[in-house]
C-alpha positions in Angstrom: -173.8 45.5 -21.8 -175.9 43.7 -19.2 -177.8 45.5 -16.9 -178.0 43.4 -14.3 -176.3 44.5 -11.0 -175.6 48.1 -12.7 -176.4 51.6 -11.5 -178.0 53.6 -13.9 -179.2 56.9 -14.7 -182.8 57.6 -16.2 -183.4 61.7 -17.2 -186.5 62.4 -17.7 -187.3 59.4 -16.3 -191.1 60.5 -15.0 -193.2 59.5 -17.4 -192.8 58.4 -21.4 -190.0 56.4 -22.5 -187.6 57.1 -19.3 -190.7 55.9 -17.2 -190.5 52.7 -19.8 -186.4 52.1 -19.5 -186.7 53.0 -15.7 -189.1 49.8 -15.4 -187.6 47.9 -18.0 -184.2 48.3 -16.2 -185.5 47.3 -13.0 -187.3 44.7 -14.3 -183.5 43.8 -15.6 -182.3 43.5 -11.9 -180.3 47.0 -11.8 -178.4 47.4 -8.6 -180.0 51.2 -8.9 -182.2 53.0 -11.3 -182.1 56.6 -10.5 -185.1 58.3 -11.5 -183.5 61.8 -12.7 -186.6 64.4 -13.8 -188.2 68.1 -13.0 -191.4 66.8 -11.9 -190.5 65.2 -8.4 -193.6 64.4 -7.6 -193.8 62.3 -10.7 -190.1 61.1 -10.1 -191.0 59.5 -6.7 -193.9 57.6 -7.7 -191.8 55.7 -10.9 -189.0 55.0 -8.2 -191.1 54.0 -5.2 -192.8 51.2 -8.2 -189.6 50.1 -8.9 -187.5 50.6 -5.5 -185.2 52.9 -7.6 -184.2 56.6 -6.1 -185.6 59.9 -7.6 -184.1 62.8 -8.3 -184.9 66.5 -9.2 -182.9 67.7 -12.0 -183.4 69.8 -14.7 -181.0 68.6 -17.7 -180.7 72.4 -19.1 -178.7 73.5 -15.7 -175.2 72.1 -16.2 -174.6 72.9 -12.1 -177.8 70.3 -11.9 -176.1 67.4 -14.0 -172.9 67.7 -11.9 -174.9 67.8 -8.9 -176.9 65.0 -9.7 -173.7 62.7 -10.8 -172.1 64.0 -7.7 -174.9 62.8 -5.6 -175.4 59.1 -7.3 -171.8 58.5 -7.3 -171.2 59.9 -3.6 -174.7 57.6 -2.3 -175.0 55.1 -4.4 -171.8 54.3 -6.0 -170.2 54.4 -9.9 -172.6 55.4 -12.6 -172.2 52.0 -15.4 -174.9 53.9 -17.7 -176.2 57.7 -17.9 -179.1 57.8 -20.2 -179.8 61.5 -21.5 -183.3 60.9 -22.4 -184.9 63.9 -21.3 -186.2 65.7 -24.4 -188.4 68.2 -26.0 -190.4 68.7 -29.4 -191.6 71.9 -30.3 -192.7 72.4 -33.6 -192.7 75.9 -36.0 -194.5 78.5 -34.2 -195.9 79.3 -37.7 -196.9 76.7 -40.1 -194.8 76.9 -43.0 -192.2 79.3 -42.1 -188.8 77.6 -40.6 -187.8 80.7 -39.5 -190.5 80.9 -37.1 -189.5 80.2 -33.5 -187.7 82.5 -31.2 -184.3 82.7 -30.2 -185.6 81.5 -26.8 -187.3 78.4 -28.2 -184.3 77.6 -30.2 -182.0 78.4 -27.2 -184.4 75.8 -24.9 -184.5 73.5 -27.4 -180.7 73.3 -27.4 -180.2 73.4 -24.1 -182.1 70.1 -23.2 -181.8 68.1 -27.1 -178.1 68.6 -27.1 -175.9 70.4 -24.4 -177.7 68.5 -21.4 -175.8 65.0 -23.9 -172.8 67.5 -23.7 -173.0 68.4 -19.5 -173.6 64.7 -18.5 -170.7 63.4 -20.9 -168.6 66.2 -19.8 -169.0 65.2 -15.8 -168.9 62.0 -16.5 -165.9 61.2 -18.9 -163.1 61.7 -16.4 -165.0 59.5 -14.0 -166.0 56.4 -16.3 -161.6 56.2 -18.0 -160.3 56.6 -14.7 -162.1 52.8 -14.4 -161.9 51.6 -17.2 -165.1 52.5 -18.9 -168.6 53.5 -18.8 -172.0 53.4 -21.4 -173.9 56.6 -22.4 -177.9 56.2 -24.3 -178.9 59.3 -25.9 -182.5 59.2 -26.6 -182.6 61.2 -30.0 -185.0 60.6 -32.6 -185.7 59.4 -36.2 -185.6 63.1 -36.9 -182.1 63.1 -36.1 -181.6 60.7 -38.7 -184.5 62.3 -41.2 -186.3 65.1 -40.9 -188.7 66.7 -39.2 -191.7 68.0 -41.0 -192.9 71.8 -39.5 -190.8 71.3 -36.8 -187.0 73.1 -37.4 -186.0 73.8 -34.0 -186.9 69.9 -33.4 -185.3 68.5 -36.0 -182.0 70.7 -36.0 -181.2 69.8 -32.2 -181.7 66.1 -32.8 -179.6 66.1 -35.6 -176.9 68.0 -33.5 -177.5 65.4 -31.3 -176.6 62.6 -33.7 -173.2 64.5 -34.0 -172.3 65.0 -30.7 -172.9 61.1 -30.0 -171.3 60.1 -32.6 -168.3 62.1 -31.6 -168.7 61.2 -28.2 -168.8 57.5 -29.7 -165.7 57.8 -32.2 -163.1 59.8 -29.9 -163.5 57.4 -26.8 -164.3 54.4 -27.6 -160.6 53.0 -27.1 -161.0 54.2 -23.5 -163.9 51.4 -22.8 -166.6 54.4 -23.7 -169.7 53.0 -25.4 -172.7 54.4 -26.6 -176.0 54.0 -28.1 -178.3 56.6 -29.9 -182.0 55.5 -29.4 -183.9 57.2 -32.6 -187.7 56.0 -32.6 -190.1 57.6 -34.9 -193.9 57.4 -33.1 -194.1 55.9 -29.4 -197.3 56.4 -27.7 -196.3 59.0 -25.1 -197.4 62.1 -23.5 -194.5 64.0 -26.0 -196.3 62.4 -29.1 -199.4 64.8 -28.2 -197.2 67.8 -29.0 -196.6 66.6 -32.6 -200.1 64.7 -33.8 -198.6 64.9 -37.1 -195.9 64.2 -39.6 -193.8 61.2 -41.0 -193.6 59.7 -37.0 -197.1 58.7 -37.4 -196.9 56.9 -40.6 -195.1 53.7 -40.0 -197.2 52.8 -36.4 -196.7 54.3 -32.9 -194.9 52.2 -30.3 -195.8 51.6 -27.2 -192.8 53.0 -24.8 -192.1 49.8 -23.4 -192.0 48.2 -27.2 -189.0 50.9 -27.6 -187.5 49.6 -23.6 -187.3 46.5 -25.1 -185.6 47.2 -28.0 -183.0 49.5 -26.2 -182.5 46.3 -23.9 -181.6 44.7 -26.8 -179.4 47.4 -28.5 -177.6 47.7 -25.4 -176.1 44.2 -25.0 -175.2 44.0 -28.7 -173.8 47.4 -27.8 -175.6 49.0 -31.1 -174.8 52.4 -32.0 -177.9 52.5 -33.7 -181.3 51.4 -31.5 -183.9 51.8 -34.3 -187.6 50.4 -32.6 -188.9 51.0 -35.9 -187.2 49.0 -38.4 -187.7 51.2 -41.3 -185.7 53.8 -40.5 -182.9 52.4 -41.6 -184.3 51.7 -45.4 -185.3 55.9 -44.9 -182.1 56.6 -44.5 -180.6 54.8 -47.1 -182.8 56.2 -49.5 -182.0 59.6 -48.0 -178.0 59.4 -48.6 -178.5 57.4 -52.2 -180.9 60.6 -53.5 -180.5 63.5 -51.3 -182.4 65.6 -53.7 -185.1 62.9 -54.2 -185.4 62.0 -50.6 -186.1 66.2 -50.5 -188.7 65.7 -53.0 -190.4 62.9 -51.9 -190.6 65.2 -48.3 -192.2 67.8 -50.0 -194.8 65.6 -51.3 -195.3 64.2 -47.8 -195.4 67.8 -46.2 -198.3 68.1 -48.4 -199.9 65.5 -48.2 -200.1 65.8 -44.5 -201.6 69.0 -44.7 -204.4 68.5 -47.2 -205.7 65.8 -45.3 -205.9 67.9 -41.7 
């Protein structure tokens, strides 16, 4: 996919990596970048930068999605790519108990890591077949992929969101359907503060627009897979050739990690 003369769709688009793909895709020469995100304020001043349109949405309110697809498509025309990138990363409320975050964490966690990938497919599916086709990026996570050290909640919903995309991926791709599931370990952002430590730190932290870059590239090779850091894929490997090793070798990590803090 090029993304030259496209309309897209940034969530979360404010500040981090959806500030990074918002410029990136501008810089790209997007008919429209639509800068989707809660904090307005913040919205307008990435889209006023890059002459895109901002948006308030919060991705956890289905009625918002629709709303906010409804209002692209009505002013601005057919959505070519709706990137989910809004995301959260809450780690254990106690250290060393999995068990420890509350049904509401776990329920806000879900709502934006996976169902707001669910609402935004849901609205658009019927749109994007009836032309022919349409491209979604899910921002995700190497935790998706891996693990998450301390952080259950996290790492569950991002592995749920590996699933959906790759059902998402598998059941519609004959209908001109792509998509891409952007999994970066470490990328110097304001979401990185939230999680100071873990595996994401160990193998360098990206800037955000190292990872636009690389989702610029994954998206004209049409990539399931965007992987900023490289290594990843040799993790995972390991990971599905000894499950129980990989496990081990997690363990040793977890601590590790926490005799050095």
């Amino acid at each position: 996919m090029e993304i030259s003369g496209k309309t897209v769709v940034v969530t979360g688009g404010a500040a981090g990596i959806g500030m990074a793909l918002c410029e990136r895709f501008a810089q790209e020469g997007a008919k429209h970048v639509i800068v989707a995100d809660r904090a307005i304020g913040q919205a307008e001043s990435v889209a006023n930068h890059i002459g895109g349109t901002a948006i308030k949405c919060d991705v956890s309110d289905e009625n918002q999605i629709i709303a906010l697809i409804d209002e692209v498509e009505g002013r601005l025309g057919p959505i070519d790519l709706f990137c989910s990138n809004a995301g959260i990363a809450p780690l254990d409320t106690e250290v060393g108990n999995a068990t420890s975050s509350t049904n509401a964490d776990w329920a806000r966690c879900w709502g934006i890591n996976v169902m707001a990938h669910v609402y935004a497919a849901r609205a658009l599916l019927p749109r994007m077949t009836a032309r022919g086709g349409g491209y979604f990026l899910h921002t995700i996570s190497a935790a998706g992929l891996l693990s998450q050290i301390d952080g259950a909640v996290y790492s569950t919903t991002k592995h749920a969101a590996i699933g959906f995309a790759e059902s998402l991926a598998i059941t519609h791709r004959e209908q001109g359907i792509r998509v891409s599931a952007l999994c970066p370990q470490g990328v110097d952002t304001p979401m990185l503060e939230a999680m100071p430590m873990g595996p994401q730190m160990r193998d360098g932290v990206l800037p955000a627009e190292t990872v636009a870059q690389c989702v610029i590239e994954g998206l004209h090779d049409e990539r399931f897979l965007i992987l900023p850091h490289k290594i990843v894929n040799d993790y995972m490997k390991r990971k599905t050739q000894d499950n129980d090793r990989w496990i081990a070798g997690m363990v040793k990590l977890r601590t590790h990690l926490h005799d050095v803090t």
